[in-house]
C-alpha positions in Angstrom: 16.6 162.0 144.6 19.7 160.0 144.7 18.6 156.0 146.4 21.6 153.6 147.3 21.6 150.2 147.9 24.4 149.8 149.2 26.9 152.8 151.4 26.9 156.0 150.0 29.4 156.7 147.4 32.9 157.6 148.8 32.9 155.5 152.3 36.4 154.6 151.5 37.9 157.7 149.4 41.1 158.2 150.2 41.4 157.1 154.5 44.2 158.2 156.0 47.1 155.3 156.0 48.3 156.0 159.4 45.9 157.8 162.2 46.8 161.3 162.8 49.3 161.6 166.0 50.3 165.1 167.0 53.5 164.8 165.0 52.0 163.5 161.8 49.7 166.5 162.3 52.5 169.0 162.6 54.0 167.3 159.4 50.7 167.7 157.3 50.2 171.1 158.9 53.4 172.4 157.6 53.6 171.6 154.1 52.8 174.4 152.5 52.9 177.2 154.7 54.0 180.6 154.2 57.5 180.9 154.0 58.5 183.6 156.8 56.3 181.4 159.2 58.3 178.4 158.2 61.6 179.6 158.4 61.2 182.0 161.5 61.9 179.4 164.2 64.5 177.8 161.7 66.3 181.0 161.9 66.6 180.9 165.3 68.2 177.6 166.2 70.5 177.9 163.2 72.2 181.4 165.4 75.1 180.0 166.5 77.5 181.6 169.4 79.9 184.3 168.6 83.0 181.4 169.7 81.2 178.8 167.4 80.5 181.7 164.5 84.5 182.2 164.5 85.4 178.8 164.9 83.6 178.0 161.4 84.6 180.7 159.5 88.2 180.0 159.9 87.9 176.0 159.6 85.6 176.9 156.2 88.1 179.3 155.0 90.8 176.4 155.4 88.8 174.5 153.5 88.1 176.7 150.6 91.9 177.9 150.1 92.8 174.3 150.5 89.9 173.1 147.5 90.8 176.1 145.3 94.7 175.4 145.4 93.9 172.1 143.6 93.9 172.0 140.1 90.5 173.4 138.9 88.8 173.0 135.7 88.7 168.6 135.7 85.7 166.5 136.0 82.6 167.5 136.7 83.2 170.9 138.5 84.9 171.8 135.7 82.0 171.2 133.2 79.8 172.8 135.8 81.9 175.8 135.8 82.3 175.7 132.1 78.7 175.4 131.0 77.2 177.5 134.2 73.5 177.8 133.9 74.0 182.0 133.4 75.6 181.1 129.9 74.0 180.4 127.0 75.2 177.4 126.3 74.8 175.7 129.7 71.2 177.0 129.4 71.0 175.4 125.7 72.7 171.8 127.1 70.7 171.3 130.2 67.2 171.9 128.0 68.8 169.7 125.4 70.0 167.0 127.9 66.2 167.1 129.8 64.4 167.1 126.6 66.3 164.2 125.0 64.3 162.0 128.0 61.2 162.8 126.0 61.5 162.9 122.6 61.6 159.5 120.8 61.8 160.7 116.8 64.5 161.8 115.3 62.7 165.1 113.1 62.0 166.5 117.1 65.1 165.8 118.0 66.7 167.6 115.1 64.2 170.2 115.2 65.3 170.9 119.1 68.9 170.7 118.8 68.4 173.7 115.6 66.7 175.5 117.8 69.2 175.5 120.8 72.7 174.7 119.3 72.7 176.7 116.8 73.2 179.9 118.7 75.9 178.2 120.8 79.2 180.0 121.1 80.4 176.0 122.0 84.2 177.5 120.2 84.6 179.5 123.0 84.7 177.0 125.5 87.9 175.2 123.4 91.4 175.2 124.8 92.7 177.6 127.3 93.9 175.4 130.1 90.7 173.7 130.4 90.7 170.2 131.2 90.4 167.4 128.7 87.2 166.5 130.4 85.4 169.8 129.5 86.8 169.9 125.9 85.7 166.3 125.3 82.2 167.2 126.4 82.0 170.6 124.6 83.1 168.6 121.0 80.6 165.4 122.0 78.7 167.7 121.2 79.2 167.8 117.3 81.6 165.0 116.6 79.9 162.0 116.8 82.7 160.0 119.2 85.9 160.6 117.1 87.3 162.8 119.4 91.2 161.4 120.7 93.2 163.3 122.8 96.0 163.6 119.6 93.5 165.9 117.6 94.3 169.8 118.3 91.8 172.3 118.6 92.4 173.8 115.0 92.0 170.5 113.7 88.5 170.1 115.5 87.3 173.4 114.5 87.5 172.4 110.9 86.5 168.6 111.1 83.6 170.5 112.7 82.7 172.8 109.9 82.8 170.3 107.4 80.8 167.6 109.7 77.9 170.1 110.0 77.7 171.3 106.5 77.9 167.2 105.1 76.2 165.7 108.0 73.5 168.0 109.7 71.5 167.5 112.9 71.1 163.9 113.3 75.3 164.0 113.3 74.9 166.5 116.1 71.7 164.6 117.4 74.1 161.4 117.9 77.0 164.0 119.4 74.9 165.3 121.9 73.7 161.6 122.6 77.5 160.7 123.3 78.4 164.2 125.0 75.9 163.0 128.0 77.3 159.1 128.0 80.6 161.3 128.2 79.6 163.3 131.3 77.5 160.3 133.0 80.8 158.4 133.4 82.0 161.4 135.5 78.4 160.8 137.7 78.2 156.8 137.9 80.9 154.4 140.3 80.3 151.6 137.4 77.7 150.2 134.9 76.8 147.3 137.1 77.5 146.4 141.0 80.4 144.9 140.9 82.6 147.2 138.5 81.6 149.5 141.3 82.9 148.1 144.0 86.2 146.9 142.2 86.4 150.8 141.2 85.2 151.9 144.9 88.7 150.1 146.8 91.4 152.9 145.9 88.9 155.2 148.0 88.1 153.1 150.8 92.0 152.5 151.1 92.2 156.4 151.7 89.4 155.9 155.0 86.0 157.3 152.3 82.9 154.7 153.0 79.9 153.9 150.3 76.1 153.8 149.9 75.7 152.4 146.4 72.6 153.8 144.5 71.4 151.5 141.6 70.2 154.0 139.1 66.5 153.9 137.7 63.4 156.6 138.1 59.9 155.9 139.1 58.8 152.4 137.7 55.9 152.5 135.3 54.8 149.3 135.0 55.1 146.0 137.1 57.8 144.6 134.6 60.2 147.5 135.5 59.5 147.3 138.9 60.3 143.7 139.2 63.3 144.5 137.4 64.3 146.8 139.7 64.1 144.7 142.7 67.1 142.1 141.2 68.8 144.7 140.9 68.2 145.8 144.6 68.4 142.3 145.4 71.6 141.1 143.8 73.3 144.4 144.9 72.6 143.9 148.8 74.0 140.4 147.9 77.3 141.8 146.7 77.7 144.4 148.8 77.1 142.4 151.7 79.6 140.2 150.6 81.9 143.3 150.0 81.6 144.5 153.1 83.0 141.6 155.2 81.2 142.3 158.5 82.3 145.6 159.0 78.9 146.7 160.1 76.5 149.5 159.5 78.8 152.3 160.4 82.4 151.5 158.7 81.0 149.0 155.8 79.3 150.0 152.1 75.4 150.4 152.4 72.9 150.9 150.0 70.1 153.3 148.9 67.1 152.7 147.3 64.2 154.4 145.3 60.9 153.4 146.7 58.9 154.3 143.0 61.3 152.2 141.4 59.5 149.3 143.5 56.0 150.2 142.7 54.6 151.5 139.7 51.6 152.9 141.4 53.5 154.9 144.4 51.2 157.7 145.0 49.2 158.7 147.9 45.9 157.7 146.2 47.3 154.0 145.8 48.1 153.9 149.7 46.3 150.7 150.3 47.7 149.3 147.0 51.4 150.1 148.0 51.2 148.9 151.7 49.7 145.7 150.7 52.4 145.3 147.5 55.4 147.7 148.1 56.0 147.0 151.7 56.7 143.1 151.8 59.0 144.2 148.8 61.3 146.9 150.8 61.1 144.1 153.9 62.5 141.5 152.1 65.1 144.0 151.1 65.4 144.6 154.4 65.9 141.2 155.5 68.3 140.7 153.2 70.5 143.8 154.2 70.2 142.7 157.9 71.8 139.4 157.3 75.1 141.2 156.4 74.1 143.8 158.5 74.6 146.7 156.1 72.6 149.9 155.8 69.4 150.2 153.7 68.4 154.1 153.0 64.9 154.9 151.9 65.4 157.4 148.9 63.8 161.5 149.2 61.2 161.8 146.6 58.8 164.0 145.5 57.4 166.0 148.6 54.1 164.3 147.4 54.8 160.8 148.3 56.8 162.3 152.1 53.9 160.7 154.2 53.6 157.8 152.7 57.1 156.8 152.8 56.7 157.7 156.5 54.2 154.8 157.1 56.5 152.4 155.4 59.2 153.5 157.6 56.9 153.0 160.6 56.0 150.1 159.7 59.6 148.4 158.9 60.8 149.9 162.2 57.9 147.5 164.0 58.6 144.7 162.4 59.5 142.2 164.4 62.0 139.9 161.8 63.5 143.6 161.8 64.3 143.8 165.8 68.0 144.4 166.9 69.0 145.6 163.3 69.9 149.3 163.3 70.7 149.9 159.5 67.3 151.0 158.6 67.4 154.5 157.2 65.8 157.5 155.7 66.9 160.5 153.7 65.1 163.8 154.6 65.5 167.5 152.3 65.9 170.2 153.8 64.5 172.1 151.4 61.2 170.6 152.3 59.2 173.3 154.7 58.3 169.7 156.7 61.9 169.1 157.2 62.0 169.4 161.0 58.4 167.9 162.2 59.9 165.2 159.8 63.0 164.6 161.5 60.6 165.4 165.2 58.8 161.8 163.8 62.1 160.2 163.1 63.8 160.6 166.5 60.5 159.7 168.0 59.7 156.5 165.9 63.4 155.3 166.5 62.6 155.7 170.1 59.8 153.9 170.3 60.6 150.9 168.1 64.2 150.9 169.6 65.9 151.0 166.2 69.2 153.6 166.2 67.8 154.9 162.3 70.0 156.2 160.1 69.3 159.8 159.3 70.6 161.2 155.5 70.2 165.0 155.7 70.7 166.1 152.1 69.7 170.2 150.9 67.2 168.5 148.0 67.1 167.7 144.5 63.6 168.2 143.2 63.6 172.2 143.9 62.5 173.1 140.2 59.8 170.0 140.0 58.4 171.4 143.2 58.1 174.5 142.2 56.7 173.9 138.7 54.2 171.8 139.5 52.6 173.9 142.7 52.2 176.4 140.2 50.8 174.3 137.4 48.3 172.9 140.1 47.5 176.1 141.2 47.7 174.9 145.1 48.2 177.5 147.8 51.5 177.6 148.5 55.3 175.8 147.6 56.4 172.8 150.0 60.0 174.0 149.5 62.0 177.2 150.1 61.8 179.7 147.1 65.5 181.0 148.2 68.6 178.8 148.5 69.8 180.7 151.7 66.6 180.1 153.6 67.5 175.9 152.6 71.1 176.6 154.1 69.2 177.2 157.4 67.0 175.3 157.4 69.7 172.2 156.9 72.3 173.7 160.0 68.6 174.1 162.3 68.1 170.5 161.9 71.0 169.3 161.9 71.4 170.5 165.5 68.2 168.9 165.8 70.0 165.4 164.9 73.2 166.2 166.8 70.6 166.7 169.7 69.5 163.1 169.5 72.5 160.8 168.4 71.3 158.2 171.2 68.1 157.3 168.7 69.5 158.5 164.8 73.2 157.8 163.5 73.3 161.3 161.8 74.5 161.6 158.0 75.0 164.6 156.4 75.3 165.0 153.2 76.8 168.3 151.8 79.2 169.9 149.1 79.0 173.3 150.7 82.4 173.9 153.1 80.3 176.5 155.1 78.0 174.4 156.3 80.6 171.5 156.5 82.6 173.6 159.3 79.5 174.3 161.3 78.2 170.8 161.5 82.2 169.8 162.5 81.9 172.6 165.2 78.8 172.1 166.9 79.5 168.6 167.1 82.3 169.0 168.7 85.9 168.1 169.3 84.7 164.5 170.8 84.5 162.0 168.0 84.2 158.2 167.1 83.1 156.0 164.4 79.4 155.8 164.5 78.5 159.6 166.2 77.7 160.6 163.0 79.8 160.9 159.2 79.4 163.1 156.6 78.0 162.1 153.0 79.2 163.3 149.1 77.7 162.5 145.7 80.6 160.3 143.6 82.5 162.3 141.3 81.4 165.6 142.9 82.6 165.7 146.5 85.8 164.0 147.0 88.0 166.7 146.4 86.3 168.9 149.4 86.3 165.8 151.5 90.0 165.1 150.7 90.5 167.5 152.9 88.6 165.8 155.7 89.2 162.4 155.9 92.2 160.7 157.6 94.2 161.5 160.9 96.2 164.6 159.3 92.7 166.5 158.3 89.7 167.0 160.1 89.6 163.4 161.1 86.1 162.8 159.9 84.5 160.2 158.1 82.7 160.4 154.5 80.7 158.6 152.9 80.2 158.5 149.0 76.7 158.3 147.6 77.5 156.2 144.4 75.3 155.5 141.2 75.6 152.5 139.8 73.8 152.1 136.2 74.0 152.0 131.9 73.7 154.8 130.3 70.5 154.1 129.4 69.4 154.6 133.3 72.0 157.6 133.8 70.4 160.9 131.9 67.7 162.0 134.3 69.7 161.3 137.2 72.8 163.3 135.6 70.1 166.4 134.4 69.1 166.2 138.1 72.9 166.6 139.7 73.5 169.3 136.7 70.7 171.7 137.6 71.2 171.2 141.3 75.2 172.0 141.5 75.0 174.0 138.2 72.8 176.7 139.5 74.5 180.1 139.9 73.9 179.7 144.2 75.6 176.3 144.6 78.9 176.4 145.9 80.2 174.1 143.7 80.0 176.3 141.3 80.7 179.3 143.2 84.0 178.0 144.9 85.5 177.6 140.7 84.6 181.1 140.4 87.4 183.7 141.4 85.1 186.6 141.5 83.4 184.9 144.5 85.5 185.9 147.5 86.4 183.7 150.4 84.5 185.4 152.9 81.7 185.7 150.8 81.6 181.5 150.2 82.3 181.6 154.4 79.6 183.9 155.4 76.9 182.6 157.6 73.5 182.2 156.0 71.6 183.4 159.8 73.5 186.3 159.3 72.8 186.9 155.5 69.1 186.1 156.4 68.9 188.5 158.7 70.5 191.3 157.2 67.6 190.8 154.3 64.3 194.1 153.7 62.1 190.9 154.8 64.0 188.0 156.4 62.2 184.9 155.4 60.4 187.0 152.5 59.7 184.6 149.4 61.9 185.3 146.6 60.2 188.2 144.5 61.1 186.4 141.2 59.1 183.0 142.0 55.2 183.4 142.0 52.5 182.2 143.9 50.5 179.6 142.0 47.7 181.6 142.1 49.8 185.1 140.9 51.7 183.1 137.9 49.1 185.1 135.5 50.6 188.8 137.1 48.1 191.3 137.1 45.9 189.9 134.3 44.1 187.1 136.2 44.2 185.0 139.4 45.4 181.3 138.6 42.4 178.5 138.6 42.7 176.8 142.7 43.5 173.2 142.5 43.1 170.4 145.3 46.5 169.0 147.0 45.4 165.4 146.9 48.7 164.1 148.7 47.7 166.7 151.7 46.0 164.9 154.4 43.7 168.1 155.4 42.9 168.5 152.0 41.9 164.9 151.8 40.0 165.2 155.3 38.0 168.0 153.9 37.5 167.0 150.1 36.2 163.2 151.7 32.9 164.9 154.0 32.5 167.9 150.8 32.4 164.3 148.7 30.1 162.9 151.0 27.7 165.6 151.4 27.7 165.9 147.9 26.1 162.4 147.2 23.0 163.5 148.8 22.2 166.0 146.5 19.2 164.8 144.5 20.9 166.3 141.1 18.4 166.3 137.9 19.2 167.4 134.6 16.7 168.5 131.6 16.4 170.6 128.8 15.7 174.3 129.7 13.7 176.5 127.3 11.7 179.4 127.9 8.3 179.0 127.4 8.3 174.8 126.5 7.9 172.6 129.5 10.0 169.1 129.3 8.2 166.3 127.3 10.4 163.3 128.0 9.5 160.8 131.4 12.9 161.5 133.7 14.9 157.9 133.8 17.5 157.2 136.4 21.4 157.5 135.6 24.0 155.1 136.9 27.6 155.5 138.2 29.2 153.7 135.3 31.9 152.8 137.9 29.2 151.2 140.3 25.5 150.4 138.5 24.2 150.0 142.3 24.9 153.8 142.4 22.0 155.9 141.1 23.6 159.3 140.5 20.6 161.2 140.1 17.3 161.5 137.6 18.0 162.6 133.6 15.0 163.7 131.3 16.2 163.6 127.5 15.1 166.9 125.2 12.7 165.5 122.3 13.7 166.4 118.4 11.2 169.0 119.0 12.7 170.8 121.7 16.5 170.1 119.9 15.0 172.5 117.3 13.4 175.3 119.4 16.4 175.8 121.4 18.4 176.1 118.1 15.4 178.4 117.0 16.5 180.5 120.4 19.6 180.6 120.1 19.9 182.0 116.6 17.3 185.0 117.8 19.5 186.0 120.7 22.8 185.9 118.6 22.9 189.4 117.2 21.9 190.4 120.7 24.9 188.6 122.2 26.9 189.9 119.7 26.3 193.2 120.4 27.7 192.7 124.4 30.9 194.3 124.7 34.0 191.5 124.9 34.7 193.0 128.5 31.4 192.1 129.7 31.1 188.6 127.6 34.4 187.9 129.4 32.9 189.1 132.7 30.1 186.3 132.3 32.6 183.8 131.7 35.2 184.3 134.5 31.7 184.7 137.1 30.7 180.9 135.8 34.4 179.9 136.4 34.0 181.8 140.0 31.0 179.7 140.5 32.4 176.2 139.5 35.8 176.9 142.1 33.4 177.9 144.8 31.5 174.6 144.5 34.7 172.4 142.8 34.0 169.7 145.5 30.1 169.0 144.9 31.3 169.1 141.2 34.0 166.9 141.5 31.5 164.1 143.4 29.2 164.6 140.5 31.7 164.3 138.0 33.6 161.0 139.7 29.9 159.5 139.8 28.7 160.4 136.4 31.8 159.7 134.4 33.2 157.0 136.7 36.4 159.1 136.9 39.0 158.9 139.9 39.6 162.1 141.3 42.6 163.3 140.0 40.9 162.7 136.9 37.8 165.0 137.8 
């Protein structure tokens, strides 16, 4: 049997960071339910009256006539519209753009951009009205940065003949290279701080505010992380300084990513990141407070939700942080959580007496989500599978936010006129600075939200979320914005197309919900994890090890598991074991005996080998159906008992658990 001198293994695996409240419970208890149950009392508070219903249709159809009377076709919803995600070649450039992250030799790179450009129809996307913009990025593309806006299209066409046949893919390699530094200067404010705020003033002269966003993805070591809080640092600095003591609501703010701070910002790190990571975001705090800006924690991956939720808790009870109302937090509304999130919020902001600022943003991980619930086999998504059931979701809470401006300074960030009308409407006509504002990504929004700023519009302020970064920090960010305003559903893209009426980009999502087979069905196209296989298999179950029931349940399964008096010898029929059984020791923890091993002799090495080779004609002889059937009944087996194995392997092997 298994003897400890000390507690038995797993005392401390994984204890929750926070105890569970009724609300964290409902938080943890939604993430990955079905998604009819999810979104069935969504649908109901986003029905709006028949008086509000008109109201919005005729303020969004305003809008939209007002947006597509511009010029179309320039900056970035031009290239969106040019290189939509149903074509080819937008298809082709956004697995280019993704893959570029990740490949760091040049023969891949080539080999890649063969296999993808080549069938590009890129000469159909020359000329025709379209704006410089979209031409420069289609020939970045080829031309490695000699593109000026004297050289005709003819001209090009050759140039790019003869570059191709001299030159080959690492001159396309480099073209492609400068075609994203080409459309990241349409997605970033400026490469450092204060080239962003010089380039921010022409806006804020026409009413717009700002949240600056210094670019950078998760940190993966403690250098970059360190790095990334001077950035943070100096940029509260200067925008502090920028803003003049114009406060929370009418001065610049900024945003910041909370796995840019930590290299290690996972759920199974907790007690790592809120002994490390949080006297990091409170001295950022501190800072921010002194010119009494905002300070917006980041969405992430719906992972690393709960944690960021005890770092909120725990700024909002800091004392140093009293009297200070520019803490705030962005929530998806993608995310099935979304209103037992914002349920904590309004709750936490009550009790610790902070007004916190609320960003209420659709989401921007939808295809990472997805993915990765699949590839993990877990039981269910955390997100909506359909874009429409999102659009609810977002108007339900933000009623829920309206409902509570006395504890949250509501911010809502959208591109979609629609849902733009019917936040303006159920808000109603009574307005000042400070209720709530609306929010816009730079170099995407501003022409929607032209028409809603200042005295002669909708009288309503907005405020721009804007990246600040090299090129070197811009691509994932820009593949991100691509694939979420590219997509065939996002308005963006839908308001350039003229096919797309105006009462179709005006119609109420409830009512398009409803009039669904199934409202609230799953879309049909997106598989469970466990039915990615079809009809051939069921997908392998995996553990959710940010879930804190999952957690609860794997932790006593662990525990129970350690009691086991686990043995292992040879096994041969008819020979007994020779060997005296010795005792084997968690390499992790030598105080750990994991359980009793008796080694097979040279002897009994050769009569097993001796058995083997009698029964392999016999075994041979099994049909492959039946073989198969053996081997799917011992992967039955090791699911049914994955947590008894997973203690056995974490003690044998000394492996964490995501590793068993």
């Amino acid at each position: 049997m298994s003897t400890h001198s000390h507690p038995i293994p797993f005392a401390d695996f994984a204890p929750p960071v926070r105890s569970q409240t009724p609300l964290r419970k409902a938080i943890t208890a939604a993430y990955r339910s079905p998604e009819p149950e999810s979104l069935a009392p969504l649908l109901a508070a986003a029905t709006l009256p028949e008086t509000v219903r008109t109201e919005v249709r005729e303020t969004s159809r305003t809008l939209i006539e007002a947006l597509r009377a511009k010029h179309r076709g320039s900056g970035v919803e031009g290239l969106v519209h040019e290189y939509s995600l149903s074509s080819q070649e937008g298809v082709a450039l956004m697995c280019l753009a993704e893959a570029l992250l990740r490949i760091p030799d040049s023969a891949t790179r080539d080999a890649l951009i063969r296999d993808k450009i080549s069938a590009g129809d890129w000469k159909s996307h020359m000329g025709g009205g379209r704006s410089l913009f979209v031409n420069a990025a289609t020939w970045g593309l080829v031309v490695t940065g000699k593109l000026t806006s004297t050289v005709n299209d003819r001209s090009l066409a050759a140039a790019l003949t003869r570059l191709i046949a001299r030159c080959g893919e690492p001159v396309i390699r480099r073209g492609v290279d400068m075609a994203m530094r080409m459309m990241g200067e349409q997605f970033v404010t400026g490469q450092n701080i204060a080239e962003a705020l010089r380039r921010a003033i022409p806006l804020e002269e026409r009413g717009f505010g700002y949240s600056y966003d210094m670019l950078g993805e998760a940190a993966t070591t403690a250098e970059d992380a360190a790095r990334y809080y001077r950035d943070y640092e100096s940029a509260i600095h200067a925008i502090g300084k920028a803003s003049g003591g114009r406060g929370v609501y009418e001065g610049p703010g900024i945003s910041i990513k909370l796995s840019a701070l930590h290299p290690r910002y996972t759920r199974a790190q907790a007690g790592r990141v809120m002994e490390e990571l949080l006297p990091k975001v409170r001295a950022l705090a501190l800072i921010a407070k002194s010119y009494n800006i905002g300070l917006n924690i980041d969405a992430e991956e719906a992972d690393r939700l709960e944690l960021s939720l005890d770092l909120l808790e725990d700024l909002c009870f800091d004392p140093q942080l009293q009297g200070w109302d520019g803490i705030g937090f962005v929530v998806q509304a993608y995310g099935k959580r979304c209103p037992f999130v914002l349920d904590f919020i309004i709750d936490l902001a009550r009790r610790s007496g902070h007004r916190i600022m609320v960003r209420l943003v659709k989401g921007a991980y939808w295809d990472a989500e997805i993915k990765r619930a699949q590839l993990e086999g877990l039981e269910d998504f955390p997100v909506f599978t359909r874009k429409l059931h999102t659009d609810v979701s977002y108007i339900a809470c933000a009623k829920k936010l309206l409902a509570a401006t006395d504890a949250v300074f509501p911010q809502f960030a959208t591109h979609n006129a629609q849902t733009l009308a019917t936040i303006y409407h159920l808000a109603g006509p009574d307005f000042r600075i400070g209720q709530y504002e609306f929010q816009c990504l730079h170099g995407m929004g501003e022409p929607l939200y032209d028409e809603v700023v200042g005295e002669d519009k909708l009288d309503r302020p907005c405020r721009i979320y804007a990246p600040v970064g090299t090129h070197e920090t811009l691509l994932a960010y820009l593949v991100r914005r691509l694939l979420e305003n590219g997509a065939n559903s996002s308005f963006v893209n839908r308001i350039a197309d003229p096919a797309v009426s105006v009462d179709e980009l005006t119609a109420d999502p409830a009512d398009l919900v409803r009039a669904m087979v199934v409202p609230g069905a799953r879309h049909e196209q997106i598989a469970l994890p466990r039915d990615i296989f079809g009809r051939t298999r069921l997908n392998s179950a995996g553990l959710d090890l940010s879930n804190e029931h999952c957690l609860e349940m794997l932790s006593k399964a662990l525990q129970h598991s350690a009691t086991t008096g686990w043995t292992a010898a040879p096994v041969i029929p008819g020979i007994s074991p020779e060997g005296d059984p010795r005792p084997l020791h968690n390499p992790a923890d030598h105080r750990d005996v994991v359980g009793q091993v008796t080694e097979a002799s040279d002897e009994e090495g050769r009569a097993a080998v001796r058995q083997a080779a009698r029964e392999a004609s016999a075994w041979a002889a099994v049909p492959p159906a039946e073989r198969a059937a053996c081997l799917e009944k011992a992967a039955d087996l090791m699911q049914e008992r994955m947590p008894d194995l997973l203690g056995l392997i974490m003690r044998e092997g000394g492996k964490s658990t995501t590793n068993a």
